[in-house]
C-alpha positions in Angstrom: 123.8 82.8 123.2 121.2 85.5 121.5 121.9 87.3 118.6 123.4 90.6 118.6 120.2 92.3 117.5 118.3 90.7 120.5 120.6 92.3 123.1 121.4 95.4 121.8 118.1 97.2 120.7 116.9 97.7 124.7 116.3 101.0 127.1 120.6 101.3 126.7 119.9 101.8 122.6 117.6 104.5 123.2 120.2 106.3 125.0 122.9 106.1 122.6 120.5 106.7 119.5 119.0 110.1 121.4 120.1 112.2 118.5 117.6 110.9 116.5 114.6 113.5 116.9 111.1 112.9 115.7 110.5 115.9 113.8 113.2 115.0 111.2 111.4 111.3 111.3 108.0 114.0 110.1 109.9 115.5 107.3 111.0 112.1 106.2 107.9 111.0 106.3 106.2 113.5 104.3 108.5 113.1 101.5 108.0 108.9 101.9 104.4 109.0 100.8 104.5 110.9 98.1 107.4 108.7 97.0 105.0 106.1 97.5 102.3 107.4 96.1 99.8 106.5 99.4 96.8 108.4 100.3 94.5 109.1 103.6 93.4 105.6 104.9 96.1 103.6 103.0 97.2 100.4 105.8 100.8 100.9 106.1 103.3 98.2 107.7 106.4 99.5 109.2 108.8 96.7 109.4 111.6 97.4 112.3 109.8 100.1 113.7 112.0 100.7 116.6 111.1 103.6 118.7 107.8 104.4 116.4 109.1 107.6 114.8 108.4 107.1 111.3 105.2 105.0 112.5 103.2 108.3 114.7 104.6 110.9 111.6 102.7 107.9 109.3 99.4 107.9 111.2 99.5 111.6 111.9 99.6 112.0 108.2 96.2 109.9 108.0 97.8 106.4 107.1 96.0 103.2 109.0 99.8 101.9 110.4 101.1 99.1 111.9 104.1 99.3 113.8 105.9 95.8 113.9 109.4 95.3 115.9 111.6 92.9 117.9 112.6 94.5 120.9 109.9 94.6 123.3 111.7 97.9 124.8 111.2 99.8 122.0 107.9 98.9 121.3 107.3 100.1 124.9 109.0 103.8 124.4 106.7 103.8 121.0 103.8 103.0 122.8 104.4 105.5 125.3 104.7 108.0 122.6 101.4 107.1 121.2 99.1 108.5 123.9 96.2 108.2 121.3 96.8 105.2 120.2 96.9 105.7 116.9 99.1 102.9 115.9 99.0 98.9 116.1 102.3 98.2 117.7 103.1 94.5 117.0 106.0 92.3 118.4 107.5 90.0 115.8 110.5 88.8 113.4 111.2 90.5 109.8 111.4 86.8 108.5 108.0 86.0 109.6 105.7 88.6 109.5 103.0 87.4 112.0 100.1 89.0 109.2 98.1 87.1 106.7 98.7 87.8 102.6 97.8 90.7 101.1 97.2 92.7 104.3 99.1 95.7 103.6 98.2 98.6 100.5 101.8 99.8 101.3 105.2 98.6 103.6 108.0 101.1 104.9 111.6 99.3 106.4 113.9 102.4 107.5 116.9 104.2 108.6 118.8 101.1 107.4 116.6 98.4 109.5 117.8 95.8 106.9 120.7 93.5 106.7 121.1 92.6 110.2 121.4 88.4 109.5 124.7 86.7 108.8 123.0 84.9 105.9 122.1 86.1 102.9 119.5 84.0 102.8 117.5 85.4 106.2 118.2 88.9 104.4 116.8 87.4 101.0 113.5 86.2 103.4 112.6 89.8 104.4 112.0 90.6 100.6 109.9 87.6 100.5 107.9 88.5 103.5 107.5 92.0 102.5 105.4 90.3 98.9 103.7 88.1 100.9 101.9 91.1 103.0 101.6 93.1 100.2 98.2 93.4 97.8 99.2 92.9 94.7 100.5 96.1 93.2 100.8 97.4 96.7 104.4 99.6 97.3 107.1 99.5 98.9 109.9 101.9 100.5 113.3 100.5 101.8 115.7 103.0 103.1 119.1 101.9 103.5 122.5 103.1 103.7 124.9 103.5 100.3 127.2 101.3 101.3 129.9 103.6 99.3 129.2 105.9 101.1 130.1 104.5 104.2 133.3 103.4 103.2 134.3 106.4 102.3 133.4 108.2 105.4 133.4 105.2 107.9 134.9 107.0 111.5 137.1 104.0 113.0 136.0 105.6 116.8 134.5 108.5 118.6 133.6 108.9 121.8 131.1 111.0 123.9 129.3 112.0 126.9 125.5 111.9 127.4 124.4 115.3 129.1 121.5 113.6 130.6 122.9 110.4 131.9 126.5 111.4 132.4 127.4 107.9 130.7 130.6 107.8 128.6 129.8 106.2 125.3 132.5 104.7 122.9 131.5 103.5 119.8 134.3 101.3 117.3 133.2 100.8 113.6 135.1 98.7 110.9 134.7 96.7 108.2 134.9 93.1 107.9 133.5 90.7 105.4 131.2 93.1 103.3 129.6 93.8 106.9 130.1 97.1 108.9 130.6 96.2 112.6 130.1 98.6 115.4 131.1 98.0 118.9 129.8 100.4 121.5 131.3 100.8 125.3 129.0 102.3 127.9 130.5 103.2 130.8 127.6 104.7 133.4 129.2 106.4 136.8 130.0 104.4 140.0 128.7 101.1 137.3 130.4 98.4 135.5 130.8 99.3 131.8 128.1 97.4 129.2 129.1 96.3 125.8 126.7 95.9 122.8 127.8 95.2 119.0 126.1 95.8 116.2 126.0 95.3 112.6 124.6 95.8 108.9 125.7 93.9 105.5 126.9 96.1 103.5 124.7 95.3 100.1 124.8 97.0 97.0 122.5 98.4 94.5 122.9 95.1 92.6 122.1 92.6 95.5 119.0 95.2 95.9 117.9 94.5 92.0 118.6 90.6 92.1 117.1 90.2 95.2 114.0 92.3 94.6 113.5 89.9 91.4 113.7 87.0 93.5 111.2 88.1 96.1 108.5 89.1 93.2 109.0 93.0 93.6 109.8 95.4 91.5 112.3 99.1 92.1 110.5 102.0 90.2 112.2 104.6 92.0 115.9 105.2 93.5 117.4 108.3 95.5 120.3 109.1 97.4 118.5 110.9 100.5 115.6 112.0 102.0 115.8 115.4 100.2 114.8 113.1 96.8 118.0 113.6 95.2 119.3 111.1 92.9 121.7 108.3 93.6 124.9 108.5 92.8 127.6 106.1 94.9 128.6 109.5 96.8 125.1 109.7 98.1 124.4 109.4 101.7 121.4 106.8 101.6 119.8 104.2 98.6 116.3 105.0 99.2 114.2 102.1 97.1 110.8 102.8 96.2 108.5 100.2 94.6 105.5 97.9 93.7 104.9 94.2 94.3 104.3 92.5 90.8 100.9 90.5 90.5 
């Protein structure tokens, strides 16, 4: 059977995930690369690109980017968005970045596109992949959630209609394990429901730090959301802003 990741980032995750609008993803963005300190022209890897958001608000800021994803689906909506082509859209896995050393100035992995493996160890190789693409001094930017923050504020369910669609969509979260599991219920009209699961390790700030040293990188900045506030364990997000070491 697949993993959960491989059947549940398709055309029905785009739907649930609408919210997420593309001039927000701008704003983000803008803040991003002055957090890590890139210029015009810098080649920018963005690792779990999804939908391409981040990616088109990268090149529209003058970045040379490379978009790099699993789902096939979602590279196609990003693609779709990209009328000019401005972006390298690349098929791949995290753990195996299908790029040679040293071939980015700069990597971005966002909106909490990290964690997904049961082992640490797949999670640890991510890190590792993210040095070995780097130049040497080249930065880094992971965005991920806080995971006090979530459980604090995690919503057990909540349910909703899509306007557009007219699907009901039911989405179950807990906590099992130091991993936040979601199960979402999509129930289109006159169709047989569809269920998808999803979920994201819940690693600390720690983990980050011990893990970073292991992978040969290096955390010069921290902040708690995209507004560049500082972290504190009641912030929303652990933004993690670095350089690869020599």
């Amino acid at each position: 059977m697949s993993e959960w990741y491989e059947r549940s980032f398709g055309s029905d995750y785009m739907v649930v995930y609408k919210h997420r609008d593309w001039e927000n993803a701008y704003r983000e963005v803008v803040n991003m690369t002055r957090w890590l300190q890139v210029e015009k022209g810098v080649k920018v890897l963005d690792v779990g690109c999804g939908m391409g958001r981040h990616a088109l608000s990268l090149a529209g800021l003058g970045c040379e980017v490379t978009g790099i994803d699993l789902s096939e689906a979602l590279l196609q909506e990003a693609r779709a968005h990209d009328s000019e082509k401005k972006v390298k859209w690349v098929r791949g896995d995290m753990r195996k970045l299908p790029f040679e050393d040293g071939s980015f100035e700069a990597t971005v992995n966002l909106f909490t596109s990290f964690g997904y493996f049961d082992l640490d160890a797949d999670n640890q190789q991510v890190l590792h992949e993210l040095h070995r693409v780097l130049q040497p001094g080249g930065r880094f930017l992971i965005d991920f959630l806080n995971p006090d923050y979530v459980r604090s504020t995690l919503v057990p369910e909540s349910s909703r209609v899509d306007t557009e669609t007219g699907w009901g969509i039911k989405e179950s979260r807990a906590i099992d394990k130091n991993t936040v599991r979601k199960n979402i219920v999509i129930t289109p009209q006159e169709k047989p429901q569809r269920h998808y699961s999803e979920q994201v390790r819940l690693y600390d700030l720690a983990w980050f730090q011990t893990a970073f040293n292991k992978a040969g990188l290096e955390m010069t900045a921290l902040y708690g959301d995209y507004d560049g506030s500082d972290y504190s364990a009641s912030s929303k997000r652990m933004i993690m802003s670095g350089k690869r070491r020599p």
